[in-house]
N, C-alpha and C positions, 0 to 999 in steps of 0.2 A: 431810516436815518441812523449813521453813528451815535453808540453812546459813548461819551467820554466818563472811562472809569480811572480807579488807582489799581494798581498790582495788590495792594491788599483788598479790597473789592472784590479783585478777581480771587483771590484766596479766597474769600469770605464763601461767596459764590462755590466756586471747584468743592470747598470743607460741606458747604450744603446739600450740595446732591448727592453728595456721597451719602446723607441720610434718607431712608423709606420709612415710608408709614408706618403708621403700629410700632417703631423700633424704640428701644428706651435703647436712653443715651448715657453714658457719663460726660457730662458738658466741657469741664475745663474753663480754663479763664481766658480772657481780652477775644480772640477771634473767634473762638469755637463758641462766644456768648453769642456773637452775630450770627454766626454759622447755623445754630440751633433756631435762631429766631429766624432769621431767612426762609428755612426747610417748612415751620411751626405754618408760618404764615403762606405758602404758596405751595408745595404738594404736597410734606409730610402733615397733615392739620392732627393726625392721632398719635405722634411721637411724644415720647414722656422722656424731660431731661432729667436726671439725676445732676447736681453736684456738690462738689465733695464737701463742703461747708455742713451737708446736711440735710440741702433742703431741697425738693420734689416735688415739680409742679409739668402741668401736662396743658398750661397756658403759654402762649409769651409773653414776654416783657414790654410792657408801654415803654418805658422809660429809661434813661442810659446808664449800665452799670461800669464802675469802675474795679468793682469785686464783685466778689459771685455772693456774697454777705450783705450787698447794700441793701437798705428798704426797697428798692420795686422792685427785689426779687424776692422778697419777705410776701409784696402784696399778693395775695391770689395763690399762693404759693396750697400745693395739698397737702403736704407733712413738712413740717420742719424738725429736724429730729438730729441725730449725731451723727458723726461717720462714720460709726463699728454698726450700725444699722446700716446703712447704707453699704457696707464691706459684705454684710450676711446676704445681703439681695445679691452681690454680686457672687460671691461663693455659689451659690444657688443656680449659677448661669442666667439671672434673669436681665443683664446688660450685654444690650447687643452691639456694640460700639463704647469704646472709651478715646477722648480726646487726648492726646499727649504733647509738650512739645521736647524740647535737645538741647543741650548745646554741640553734639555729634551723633550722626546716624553711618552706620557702616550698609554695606551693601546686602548686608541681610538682616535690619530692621533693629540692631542692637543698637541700645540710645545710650549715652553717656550722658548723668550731668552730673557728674560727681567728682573725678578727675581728669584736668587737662595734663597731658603727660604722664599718665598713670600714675598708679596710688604708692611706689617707690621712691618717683623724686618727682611731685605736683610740680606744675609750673603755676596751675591756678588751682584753688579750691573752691569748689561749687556747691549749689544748697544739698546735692543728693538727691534720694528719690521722692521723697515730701508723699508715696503712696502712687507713684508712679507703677513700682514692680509691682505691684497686688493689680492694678489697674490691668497692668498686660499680660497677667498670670490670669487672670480673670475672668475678661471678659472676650467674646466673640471673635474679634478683630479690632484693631487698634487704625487711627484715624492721625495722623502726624502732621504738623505745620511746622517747616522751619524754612529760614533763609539759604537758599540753595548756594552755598560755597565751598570751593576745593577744601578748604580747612574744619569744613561741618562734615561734607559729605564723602566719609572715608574709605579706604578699604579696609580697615580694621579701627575700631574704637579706642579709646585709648585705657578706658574701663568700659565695662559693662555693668549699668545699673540698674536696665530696664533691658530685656531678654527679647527679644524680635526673634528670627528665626537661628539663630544659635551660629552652627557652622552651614546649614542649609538642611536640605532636605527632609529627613524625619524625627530632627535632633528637637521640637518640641514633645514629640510623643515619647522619645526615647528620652526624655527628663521629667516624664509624668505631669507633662503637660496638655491634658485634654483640648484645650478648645485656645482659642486667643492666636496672636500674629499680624502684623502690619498688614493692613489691607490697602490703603494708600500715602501715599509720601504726598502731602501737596506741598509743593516749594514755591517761590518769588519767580519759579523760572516756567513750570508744568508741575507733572502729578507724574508719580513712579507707582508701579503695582508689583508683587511678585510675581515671577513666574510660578506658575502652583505647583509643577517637578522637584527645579532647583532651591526654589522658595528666592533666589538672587532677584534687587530689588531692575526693575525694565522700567524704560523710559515709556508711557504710556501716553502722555499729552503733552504738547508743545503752547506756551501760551501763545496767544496772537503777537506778533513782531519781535518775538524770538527764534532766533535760529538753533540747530543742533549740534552748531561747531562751539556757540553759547554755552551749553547746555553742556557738553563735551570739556570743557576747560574748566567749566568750574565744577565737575566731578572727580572725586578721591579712585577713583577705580573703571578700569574701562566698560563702559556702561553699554548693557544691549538694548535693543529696542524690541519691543513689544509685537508680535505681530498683529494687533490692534491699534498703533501708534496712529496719532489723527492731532489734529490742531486741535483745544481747548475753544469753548462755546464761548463765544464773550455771553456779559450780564445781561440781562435780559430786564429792563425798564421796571416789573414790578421787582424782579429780586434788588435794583439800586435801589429804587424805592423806600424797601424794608431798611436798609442798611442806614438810607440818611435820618428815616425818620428815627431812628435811636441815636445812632453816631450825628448827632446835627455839627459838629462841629470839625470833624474830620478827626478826632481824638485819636482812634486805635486806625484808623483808614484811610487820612488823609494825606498821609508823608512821604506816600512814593506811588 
């Protein structure tokens, strides 16, 4: 039988698998909360979330956060502590995954949120990186959620505040950048990966009752495909499961 899901569902879902067992996470807010509990509770049960509030717990969540700060993520929680500790774990390489999101991603993983129109003449001014750069300097592979739109997803950023793969290829190592780099793009529309050559981001999932001329128009840059490229898995009953029982109200999941 169909399940009738939302497109952030399905984000929820695509952000979850992308985690494996055993992996410590840097969680992030609003979807990557679900995204983590999703994983927690159906294949990954030995992942350990970090987030940046401080606090570290290798449980899920009963209960619905609105910040990564509220009480049921205090409960159960195994250190609560600062976020220059949690910076030292990361220094350390001991996060394998950090969540990010954008207001722009270009075609090789460089995020902006810092200037719309670049930092000469802003047309908007954004929060900055709030610990975003340290995140993708940091840790393993970088894990991205945004809304897949010709004016988010560029071919060049408008700044760069958060470092993806540079100008491509081996311009992380050639900036004494050890380890870290976008590992998936999940969008409203599929999921992009890099090529691991070029490091340029490929179109790698198509969500279900999306097309590629879709997909194609609302990208900044002429976008290749994957040669893995395959339709995205819709949600699978117990991963909806997880998501209503915290989100009951459709809060972060219900709107599209």
């Amino acid at each position: 039988m169909a399940l009738n899901y939302t497109t952030s569902e399905l984000m929820v879902v695509a952000a979850a698998r992308e985690i494996a067992d055993h992996e410590v996470i840097e969680v992030g807010t609003r979807l990557p909360i679900l995204a983590f509990t999703v994983a927690k509770r159906t294949h990954a049960p030995n992942a350990v979330g970090f987030y940046d509030c401080g606090i570290v717990r290798d449980t899920s969540v009963e209960d619905m956060l609105f910040t990564m700060g509220d009480t049921p993520n205090l409960k159960g929680a195994q250190w609560c502590t600062s976020t220059n500790n949690l910076m030292y774990l990361m220094q350390k390489g001991d996060v394998d995954a950090g969540f990010l999101g954008g207001a722009e991603i270009d075609k090789f993983g460089n995020i902006n949120t810092s200037y719309i129109g670049g930092i000469e003449e802003p047309k908007v001014k954004l929060p900055g990186s709030g610990g975003a750069a340290d995140i993708a300097a940091l840790s393993k592979r970088l894990l991205v959620i945004m809304n897949h739109e010709k004016r988010r997803l560029k071919e060049k950023v408008d700044y760069v505040t958060t470092p993806g793969y540079g100008d491509g290829g081996n311009w992380r190592e050639e900036q004494g950048l050890p380890r870290g780099g976008i590992g998936t793009l999940i969008t409203t529309l599929g999921t992009l990966k890099p090529n691991m050559e070029t490091k340029e981001l490929e179109l790698y999932s198509i969500y279900p009752g999306v097309s590629i001329e879709e997909i194609h128009e609302n990208t900044g840059w002429e976008l290749k495909h994957s040669k893995y490229l395959k339709e995205t898995e819709p949600p699978l009953k117990e991963e909806l499961d997880v998501i209503r029982s915290i989100d009951k109200e459709g809060f972060w999941t219900g709107n599209n």
